[in-house]
C-alpha positions, 0 to 999 in steps of 0.5 A: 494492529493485526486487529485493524480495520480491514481495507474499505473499498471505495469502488471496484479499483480503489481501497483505502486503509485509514490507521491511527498512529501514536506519533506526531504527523511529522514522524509519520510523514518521515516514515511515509516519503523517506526511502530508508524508512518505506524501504523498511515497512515495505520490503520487510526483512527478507527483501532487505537481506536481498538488497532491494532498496527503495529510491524516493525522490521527494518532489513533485516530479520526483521519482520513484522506484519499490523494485520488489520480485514480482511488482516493481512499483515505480512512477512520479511523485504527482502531489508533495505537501508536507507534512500531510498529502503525498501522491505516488503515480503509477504504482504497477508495472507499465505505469507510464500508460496507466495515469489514472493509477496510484497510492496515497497518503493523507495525515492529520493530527488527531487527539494521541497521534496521526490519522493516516489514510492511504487509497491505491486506485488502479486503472480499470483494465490495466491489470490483466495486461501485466499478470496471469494470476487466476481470479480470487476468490474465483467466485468474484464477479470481476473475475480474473479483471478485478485488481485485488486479491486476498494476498496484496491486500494482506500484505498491505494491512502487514506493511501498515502494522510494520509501519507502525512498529518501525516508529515505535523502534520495533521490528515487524509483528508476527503477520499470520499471512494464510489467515489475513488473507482468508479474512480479505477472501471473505471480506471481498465477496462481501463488501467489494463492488 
């Protein structure tokens, strides 16, 4: 799925991914809210040798912890509807202040599989109060405000085609990083509010 769609931004603090998977909604949902299993496409290989673990309650109210080296996404599960909407608050170091943040999935059945559609929203301003990463690309009117860069959205798109990998039985693809990232560099000067 390296050729999948990139990220759509839907304004300036919200992307959304949408992916179509040859499984049953239920399979998807398993791997979308079950620790083991977003422990697995989310970490990757190296940070599972290290022993990050991931720490899902699966409730509304349940809490949730993706400790990895440099972000620690954590928060409080806000929406729990299975088999096909699961709301994750926070997801950014600090989330207690930020509410307004967070990541989703939404699953439907579609003819051969599940559609799934996953937005992350982060609070406007909220970014530059936890990391000094310089802007990029530089160039980009939001400056070092703007909560995206060619790297995380990368490293998404990586973690949905691991996702989808993982529930054919296979391990993660081959994820050409520096190129994924060059594509998102340019795709956000073009489209990115």
């Amino acid at each position: 799925m390296a050729e999948a769609d990139l990220a759509r931004f839907i304004d300036r603090w919200t992307i959304e991914f949408v992916r179509i998977y040859p499984h049953p909604i239920e399979r998807v949902w398993r791997a979308v809210t079950d620790q083991n299993e977003v422990g697995q496409w989310f970490f990757g290989e190296t940070h599972l040798r290290a022993g990050l673990k991931a720490r899902i309650d699966p409730r509304v109210g349940g809490t949730y912890s993706l400790g990895a080296p440099t972000i620690d996404f954590k928060g409080v599960i806000t929406a729990f509807e299975p088999p096909g909407y699961v709301r994750y608050g926070g997801p950014q170091p600090g989330a207690e202040s930020y509410p307004d943040s967070y990541w989703e999935f939404r699953l439907e059945t579609v003819d051969g599989g599940t559609r799934m559609v996953f937005v992350q929203r982060i609070t406007p301003g909220s970014w530059t109060k936890h990391h000094n990463w310089p802007a990029d690309p530089a160039e980009h009117p939001a400056g070092a405000d703007n909560p995206w860069r060619p790297g995380t959205l990368s490293g998404w798109h990586g973690d949905f085609d691991h996702l989808g990998e993982l529930m054919a039985g296979r391990g993660p693809p081959p994820h050409d990083e520096k190129a994924l990232s060059d594509r998102y560099r340019q795709h956000m000067l073009a489209t990115q509010p």
